[in-house]
C-alpha positions as CSV (number, residue, x, y, z in Angstrom):
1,X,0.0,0.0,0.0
2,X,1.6,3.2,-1.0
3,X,1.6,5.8,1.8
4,X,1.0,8.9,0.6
5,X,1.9,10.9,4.2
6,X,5.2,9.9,3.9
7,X,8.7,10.7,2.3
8,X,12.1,8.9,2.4
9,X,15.3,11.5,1.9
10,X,18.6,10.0,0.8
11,X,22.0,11.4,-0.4
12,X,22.7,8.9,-3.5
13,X,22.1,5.5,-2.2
14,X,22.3,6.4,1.1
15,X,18.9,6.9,3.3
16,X,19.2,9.9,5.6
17,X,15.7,10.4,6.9
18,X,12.4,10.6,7.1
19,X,9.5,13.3,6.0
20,X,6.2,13.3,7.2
21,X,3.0,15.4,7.0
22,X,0.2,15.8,10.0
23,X,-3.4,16.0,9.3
24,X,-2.8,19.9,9.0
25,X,0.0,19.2,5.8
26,X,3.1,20.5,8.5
27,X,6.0,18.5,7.1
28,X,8.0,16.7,10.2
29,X,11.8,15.1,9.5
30,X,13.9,12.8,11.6
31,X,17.6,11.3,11.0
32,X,17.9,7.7,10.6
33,X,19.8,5.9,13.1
34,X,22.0,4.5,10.3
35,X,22.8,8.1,9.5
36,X,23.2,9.3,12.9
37,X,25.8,6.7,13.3
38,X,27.7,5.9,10.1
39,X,29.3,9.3,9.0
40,X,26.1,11.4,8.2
41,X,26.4,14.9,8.3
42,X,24.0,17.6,9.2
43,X,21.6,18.5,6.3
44,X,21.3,22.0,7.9
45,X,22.6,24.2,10.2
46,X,19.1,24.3,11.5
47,X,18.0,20.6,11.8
48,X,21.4,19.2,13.8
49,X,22.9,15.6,13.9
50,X,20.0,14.4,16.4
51,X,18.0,11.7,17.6
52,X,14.4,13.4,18.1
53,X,12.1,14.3,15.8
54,X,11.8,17.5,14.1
55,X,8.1,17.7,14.5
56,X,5.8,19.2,11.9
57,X,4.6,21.6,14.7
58,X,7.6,23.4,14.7
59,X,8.5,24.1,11.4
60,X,11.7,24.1,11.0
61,X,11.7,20.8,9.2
62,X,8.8,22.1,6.4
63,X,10.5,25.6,6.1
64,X,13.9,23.8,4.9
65,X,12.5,21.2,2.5
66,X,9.6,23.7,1.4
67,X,13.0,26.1,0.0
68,X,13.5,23.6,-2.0
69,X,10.5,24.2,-4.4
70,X,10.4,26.6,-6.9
71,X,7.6,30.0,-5.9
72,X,4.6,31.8,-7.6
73,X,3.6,31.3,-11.4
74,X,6.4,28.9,-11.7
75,X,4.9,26.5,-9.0
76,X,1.3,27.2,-10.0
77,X,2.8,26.3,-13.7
78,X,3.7,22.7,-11.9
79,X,1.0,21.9,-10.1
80,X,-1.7,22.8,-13.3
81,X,1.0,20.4,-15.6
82,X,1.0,18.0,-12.8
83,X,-1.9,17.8,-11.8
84,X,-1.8,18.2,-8.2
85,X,-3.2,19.9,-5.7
86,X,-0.5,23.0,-4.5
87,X,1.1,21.8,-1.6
88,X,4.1,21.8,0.1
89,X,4.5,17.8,0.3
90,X,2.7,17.0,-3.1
91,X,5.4,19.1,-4.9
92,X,8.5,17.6,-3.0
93,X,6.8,13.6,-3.5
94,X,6.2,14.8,-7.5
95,X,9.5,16.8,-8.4
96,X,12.3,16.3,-5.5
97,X,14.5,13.5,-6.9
98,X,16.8,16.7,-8.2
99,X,17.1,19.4,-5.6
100,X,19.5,21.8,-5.3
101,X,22.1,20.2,-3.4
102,X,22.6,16.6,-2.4
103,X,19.4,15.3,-1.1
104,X,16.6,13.4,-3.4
105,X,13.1,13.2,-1.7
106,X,11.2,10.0,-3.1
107,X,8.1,7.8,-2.0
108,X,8.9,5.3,0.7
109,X,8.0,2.5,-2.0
110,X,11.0,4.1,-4.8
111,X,14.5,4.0,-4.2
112,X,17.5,6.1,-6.0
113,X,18.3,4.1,-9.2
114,X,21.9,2.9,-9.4
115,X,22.3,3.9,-12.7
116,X,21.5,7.6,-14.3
117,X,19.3,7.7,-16.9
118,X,18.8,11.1,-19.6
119,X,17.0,12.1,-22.3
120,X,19.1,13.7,-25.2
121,X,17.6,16.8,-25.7
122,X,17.3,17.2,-29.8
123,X,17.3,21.0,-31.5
124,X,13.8,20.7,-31.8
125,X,13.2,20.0,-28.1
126,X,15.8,22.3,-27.2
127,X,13.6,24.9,-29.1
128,X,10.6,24.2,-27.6
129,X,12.2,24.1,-24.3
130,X,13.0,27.9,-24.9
131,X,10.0,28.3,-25.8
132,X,7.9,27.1,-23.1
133,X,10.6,28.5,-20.6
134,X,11.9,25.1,-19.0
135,X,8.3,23.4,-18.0
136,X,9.2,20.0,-19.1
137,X,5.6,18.6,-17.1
138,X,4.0,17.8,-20.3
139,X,6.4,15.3,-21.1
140,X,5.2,11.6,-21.2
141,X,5.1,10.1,-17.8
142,X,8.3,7.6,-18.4
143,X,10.2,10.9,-19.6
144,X,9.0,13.2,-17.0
145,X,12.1,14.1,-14.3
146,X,11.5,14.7,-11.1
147,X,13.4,18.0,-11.1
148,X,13.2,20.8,-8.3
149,X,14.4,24.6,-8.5
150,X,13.9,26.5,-6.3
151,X,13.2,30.5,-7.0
152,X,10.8,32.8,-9.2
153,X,12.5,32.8,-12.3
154,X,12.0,29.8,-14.8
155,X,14.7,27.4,-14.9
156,X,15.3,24.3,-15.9
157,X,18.2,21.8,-14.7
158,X,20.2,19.5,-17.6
159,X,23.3,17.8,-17.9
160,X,25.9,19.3,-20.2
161,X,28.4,16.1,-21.8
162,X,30.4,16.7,-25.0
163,X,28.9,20.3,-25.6
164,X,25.1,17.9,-25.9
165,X,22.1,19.0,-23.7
166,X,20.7,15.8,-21.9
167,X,17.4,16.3,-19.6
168,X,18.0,14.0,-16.3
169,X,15.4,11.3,-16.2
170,X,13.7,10.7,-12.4
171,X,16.1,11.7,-10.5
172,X,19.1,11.6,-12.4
173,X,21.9,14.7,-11.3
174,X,22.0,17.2,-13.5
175,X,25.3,19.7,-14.3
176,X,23.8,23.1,-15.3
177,X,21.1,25.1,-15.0
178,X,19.0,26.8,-18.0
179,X,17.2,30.2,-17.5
180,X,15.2,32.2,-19.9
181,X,13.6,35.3,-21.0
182,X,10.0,36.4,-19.7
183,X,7.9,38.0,-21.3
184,X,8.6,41.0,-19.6
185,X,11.9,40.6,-18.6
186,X,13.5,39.5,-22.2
187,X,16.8,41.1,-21.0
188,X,17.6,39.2,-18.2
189,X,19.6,36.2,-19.5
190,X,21.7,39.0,-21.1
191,X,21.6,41.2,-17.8
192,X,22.5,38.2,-15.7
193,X,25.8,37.0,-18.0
194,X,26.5,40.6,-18.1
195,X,26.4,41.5,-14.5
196,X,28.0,38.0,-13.5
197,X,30.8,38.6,-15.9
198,X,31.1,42.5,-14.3
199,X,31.2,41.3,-11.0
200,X,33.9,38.0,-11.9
201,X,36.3,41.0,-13.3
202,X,36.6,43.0,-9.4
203,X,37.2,39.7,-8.2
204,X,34.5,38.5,-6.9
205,X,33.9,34.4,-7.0
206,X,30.8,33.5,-9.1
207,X,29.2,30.7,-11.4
208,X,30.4,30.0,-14.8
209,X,27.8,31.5,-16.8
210,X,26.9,31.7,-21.0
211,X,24.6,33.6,-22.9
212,X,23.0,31.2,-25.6
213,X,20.3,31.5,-28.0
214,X,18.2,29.9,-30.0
215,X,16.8,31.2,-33.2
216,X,16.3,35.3,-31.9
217,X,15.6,33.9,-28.0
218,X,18.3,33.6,-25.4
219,X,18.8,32.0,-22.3
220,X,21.7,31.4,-20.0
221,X,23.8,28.3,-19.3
222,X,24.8,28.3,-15.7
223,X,27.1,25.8,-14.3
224,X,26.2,24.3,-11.0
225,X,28.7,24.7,-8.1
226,X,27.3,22.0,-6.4
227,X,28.1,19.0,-8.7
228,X,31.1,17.2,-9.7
229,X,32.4,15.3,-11.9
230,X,33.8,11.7,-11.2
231,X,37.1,9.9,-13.0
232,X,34.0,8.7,-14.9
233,X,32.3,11.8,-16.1
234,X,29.4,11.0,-14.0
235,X,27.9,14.1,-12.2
236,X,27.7,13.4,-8.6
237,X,26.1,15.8,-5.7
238,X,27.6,18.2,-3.1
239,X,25.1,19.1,-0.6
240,X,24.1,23.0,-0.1
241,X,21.8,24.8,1.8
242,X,20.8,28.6,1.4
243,X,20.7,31.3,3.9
244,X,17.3,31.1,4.1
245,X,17.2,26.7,5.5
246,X,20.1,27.7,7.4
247,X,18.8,30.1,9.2
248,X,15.3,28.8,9.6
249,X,13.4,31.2,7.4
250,X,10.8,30.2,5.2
251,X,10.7,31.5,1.5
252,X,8.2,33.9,2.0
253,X,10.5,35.4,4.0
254,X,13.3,35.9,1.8
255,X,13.4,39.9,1.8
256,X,14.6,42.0,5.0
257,X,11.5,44.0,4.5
258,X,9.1,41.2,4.8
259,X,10.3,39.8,8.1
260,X,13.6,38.3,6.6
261,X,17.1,37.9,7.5
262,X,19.2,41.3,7.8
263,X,22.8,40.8,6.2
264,X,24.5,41.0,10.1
265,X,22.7,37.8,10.4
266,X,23.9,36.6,7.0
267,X,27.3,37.7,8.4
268,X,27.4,36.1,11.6
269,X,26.1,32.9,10.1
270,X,29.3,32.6,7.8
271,X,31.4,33.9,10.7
272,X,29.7,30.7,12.9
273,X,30.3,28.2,10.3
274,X,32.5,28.6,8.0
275,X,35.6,26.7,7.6
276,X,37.3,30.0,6.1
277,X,35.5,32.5,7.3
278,X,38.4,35.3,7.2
279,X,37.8,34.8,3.1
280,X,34.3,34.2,3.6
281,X,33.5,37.4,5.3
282,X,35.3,39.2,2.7
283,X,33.6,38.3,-0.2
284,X,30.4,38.0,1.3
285,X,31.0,42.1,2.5
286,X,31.7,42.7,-1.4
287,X,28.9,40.9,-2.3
288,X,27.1,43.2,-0.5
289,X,28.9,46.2,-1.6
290,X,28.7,45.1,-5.5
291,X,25.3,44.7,-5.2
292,X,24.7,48.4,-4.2
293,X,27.2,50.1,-6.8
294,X,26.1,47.9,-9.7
295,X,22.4,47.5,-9.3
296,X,21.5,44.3,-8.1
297,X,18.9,45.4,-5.9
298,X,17.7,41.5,-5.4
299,X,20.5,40.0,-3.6
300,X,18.1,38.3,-1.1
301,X,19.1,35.7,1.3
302,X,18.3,32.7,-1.1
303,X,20.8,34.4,-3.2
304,X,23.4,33.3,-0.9
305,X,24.3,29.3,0.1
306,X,26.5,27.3,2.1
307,X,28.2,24.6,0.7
308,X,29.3,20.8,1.7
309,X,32.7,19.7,1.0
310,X,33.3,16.5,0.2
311,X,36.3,16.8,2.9
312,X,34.2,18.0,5.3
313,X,34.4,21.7,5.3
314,X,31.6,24.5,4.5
315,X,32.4,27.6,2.4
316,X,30.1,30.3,1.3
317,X,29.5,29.3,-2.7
318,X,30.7,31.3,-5.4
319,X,28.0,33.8,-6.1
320,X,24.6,33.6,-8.8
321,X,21.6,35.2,-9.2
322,X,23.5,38.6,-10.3
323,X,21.4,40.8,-12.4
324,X,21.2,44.3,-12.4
325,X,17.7,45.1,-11.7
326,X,18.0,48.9,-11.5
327,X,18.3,48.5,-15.2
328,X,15.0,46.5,-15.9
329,X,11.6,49.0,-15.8
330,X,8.7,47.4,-13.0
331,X,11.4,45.5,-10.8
332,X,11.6,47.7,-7.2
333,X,14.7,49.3,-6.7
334,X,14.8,49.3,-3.3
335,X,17.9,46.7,-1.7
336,X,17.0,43.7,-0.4
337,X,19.9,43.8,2.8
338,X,20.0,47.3,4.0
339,X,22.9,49.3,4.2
340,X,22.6,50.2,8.0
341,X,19.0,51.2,7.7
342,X,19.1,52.4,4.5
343,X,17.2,50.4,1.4
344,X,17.3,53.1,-1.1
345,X,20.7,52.1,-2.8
346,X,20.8,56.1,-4.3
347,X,21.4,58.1,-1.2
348,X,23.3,55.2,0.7
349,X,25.7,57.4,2.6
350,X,28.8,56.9,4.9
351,X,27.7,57.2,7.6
352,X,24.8,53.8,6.1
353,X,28.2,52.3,5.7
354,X,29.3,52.7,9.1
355,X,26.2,51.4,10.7
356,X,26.7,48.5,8.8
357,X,30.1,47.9,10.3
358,X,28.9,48.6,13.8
359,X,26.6,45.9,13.0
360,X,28.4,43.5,11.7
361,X,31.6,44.6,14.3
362,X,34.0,45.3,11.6
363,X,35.9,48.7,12.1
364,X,33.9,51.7,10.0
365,X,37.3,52.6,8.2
366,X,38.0,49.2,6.4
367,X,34.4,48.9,5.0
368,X,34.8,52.5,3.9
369,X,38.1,51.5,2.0
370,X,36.1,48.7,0.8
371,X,33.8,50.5,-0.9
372,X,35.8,53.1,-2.5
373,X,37.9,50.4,-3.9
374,X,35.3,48.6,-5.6
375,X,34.0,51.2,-6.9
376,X,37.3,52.4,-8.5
377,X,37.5,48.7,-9.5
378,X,33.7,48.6,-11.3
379,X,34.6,52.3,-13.1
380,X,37.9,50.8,-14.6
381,X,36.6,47.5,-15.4
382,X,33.1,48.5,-17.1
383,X,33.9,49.2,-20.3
384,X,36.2,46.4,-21.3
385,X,33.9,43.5,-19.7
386,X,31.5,45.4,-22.0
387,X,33.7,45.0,-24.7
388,X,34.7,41.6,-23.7
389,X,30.9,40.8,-23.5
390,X,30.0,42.1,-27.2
391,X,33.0,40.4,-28.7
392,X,31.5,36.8,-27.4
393,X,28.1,37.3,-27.7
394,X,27.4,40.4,-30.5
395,X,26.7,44.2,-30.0
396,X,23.8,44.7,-27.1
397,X,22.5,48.0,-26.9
398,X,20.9,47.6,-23.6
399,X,23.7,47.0,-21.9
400,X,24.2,50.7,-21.7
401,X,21.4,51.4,-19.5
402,X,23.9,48.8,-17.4
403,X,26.9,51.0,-17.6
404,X,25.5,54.1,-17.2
405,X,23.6,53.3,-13.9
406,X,26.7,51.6,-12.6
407,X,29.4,54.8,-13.5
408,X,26.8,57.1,-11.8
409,X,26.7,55.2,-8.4
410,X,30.0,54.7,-8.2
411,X,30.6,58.3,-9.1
412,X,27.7,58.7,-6.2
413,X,29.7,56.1,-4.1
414,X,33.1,58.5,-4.6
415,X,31.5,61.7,-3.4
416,X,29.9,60.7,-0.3
């Protein structure tokens, strides 16, 4: 009898625990003895290495696995494809076999195949892919992955293998991530590239990130940082968590300004667990301080992770989700991590700056040299990653709405 209140969580063929869902549809979790005993690790910094239950009535459990599903017209895109009712549990039992990270949620009755399995995705399925912006639902049921993203944006995980686009098939890893244009938004896979690229050249660590097309439509390719590759060539897992699991918010929650984390808790989190933090804390602060001077106004906490090292360490992963916003009409511009107490990044002053240091307990004067270094950085940098960019991927116009909203708040930035 299949049981359909119930969920089994392993990390390949391992089993690590145990979902659950009360009469209410809370989702509960508990550890495995076998995991508790034999080398597992913690699958977040909120849900520790421990024997009791981590009942539905408290949350924590639902609020990490339910970050793993994708949000708004994407998820109500599922569930009408589907054909499911919308919650929480239905979603991880229909499409978690490929989460982000290392964990695959199945039925109690399925375990992880053994073998991976993928669908090579022809040009005509790669163009209707495009087209239909990653929903992959309508597939025939022995097709159909189980695939989970999660965010507000489109995407669609594949596996990359001799330059060839393969869809995973159940819960088969994948290696990249697609994302496309909207209808509204048909910049942003140029935007993204663009900003990404802007923010790799002042030295900050990100994802390895194309612009693509197909026929006049473009999309990114974004390689995950949380897979590898084995002697084989077989993508394997690396578990991650975001800021938003590991510090016990639920998605909802992902802004400051609706209840969410500030960045001083960001920061203490990374200063608490990382393995490196001195490095961590650095780029995390530039993060932070790109994000101001070059437009990104939606660097929430589910825009940052922690990651798993196969060694046993946790670093803060290299940095994603970079767009600049400012330069797309409709998207608030308002930050989403305060600069002291300030959200409006055009009249983010020194002393905004310095409150954020008091915060965070860093001295006031090296933040301030932060800043004004970066800034000096983006200004000398922005025209040849612009260059750079057209070179690879053909002139783009709107990148200059880009490059003249970055020069002016840096040039803001030098003043103040």
């Amino acid at each position: 009898m299949i049981d359909l209140d119930a969920l089994n969580v392993w990390n390949n063929q391992r089993l690590v625990g145990h979902l659950w869902r009360n009469p209410t549809g809370a989702i509960g979790f508990s550890y495995t003895p076998k995991w508790l005993t034999q080398d597992g690790f913690a699958i977040s910094h909120t849900l520790p290495l421990i024997s009791d239950d981590f009942t539905p009535e408290e949350g924590l459990a639902h609020r990490f696995f339910a970050n793993l599903l994708p949000e708004g017209g994407v998820r109500e895109q599922i569930v009408r494809d589907l054909k499911i009712s919308n919650s929480d549990f239905n979603l991880l039992r229909a499409i978690g076999g490929e989460c982000a990270g290392a964990l695959s949620i199945l039925p109690v009755e399925q375990r992880p195949s053994p073998h991976y399995d993928y669908h090579p995705i022809s040009d005509e399925e790669l163009a209707n892919l495009v087209a239909r912006r990653g929903h992959v639902y309508t597939w025939s049921a022995n097709e159909r992955p189980r695939l989970s993203l999660a965010g507000a944006q489109d995407k669609c995980p594949i596996l990359v293998r001799d330059g060839n686009y393969l869809l995973p098939r159940q819960e088969s890893p994948s290696s990249h991530i697609l994302k496309f244009e909207l209808a509204d938004y048909r910049h942003l896979p140029a935007y993204e590239t663009f900003t990404t690229q802007l923010a790799k050249a002042v030295g900050l660590p990100v994802v390895n990130i194309q612009l693509k097309s197909v026929g006049k439509t473009r999309y990114a390719l974004i390689e995950r940082y949380d897979r590898l590759s084995d002697d084989s060539g077989q993508a394997q897992r690396l578990h991650q968590e975001d800021f938003c699991q590991a510090l016990g918010y639920g998605h909802e929650r992902k802004y400051q300004e609706d209840g969410g984390p500030t960045f001083t808790q960001c920061y203490q989190l990374v200063q608490d667990v990382s393995s490196d933090p001195a490095n961590d804390l650095q780029h995390l602060l530039r993060w932070q301080i790109f994000n101001v001077l070059a437009g990104n106004s939606d660097g929430h906490a589910k825009n940052l992770s922690l990651l798993y090292l196969v060694n046993g360490e946790i670093r803060l992963t290299p940095f994603y989700d970079l767009v600049c916003t400012r330069a797309i009409e409709r998207i608030d511009y308002h930050l989403a991590f305060a600069v002291g107490d300030e959200r409006n990044p055009s009249v983010v002053t020194r002393k905004n700056w310095e409150s954020l240091a008091s915060q965070c307990d860093i001295r006031p004067q090296f933040l301030l040299n932060q800043v004004t270094e970066l800034a000096a950085r983006l200004l000398d940098n922005l025209a040849a990653t612009k260059a750079s960019f057209e070179s690879q991927y053909g002139p783009y116009p709107a990148l200059q709405r880009i490059e003249q909203l970055v020069s002016k708040q840096c040039r803001i930035c030098e003043v103040q």
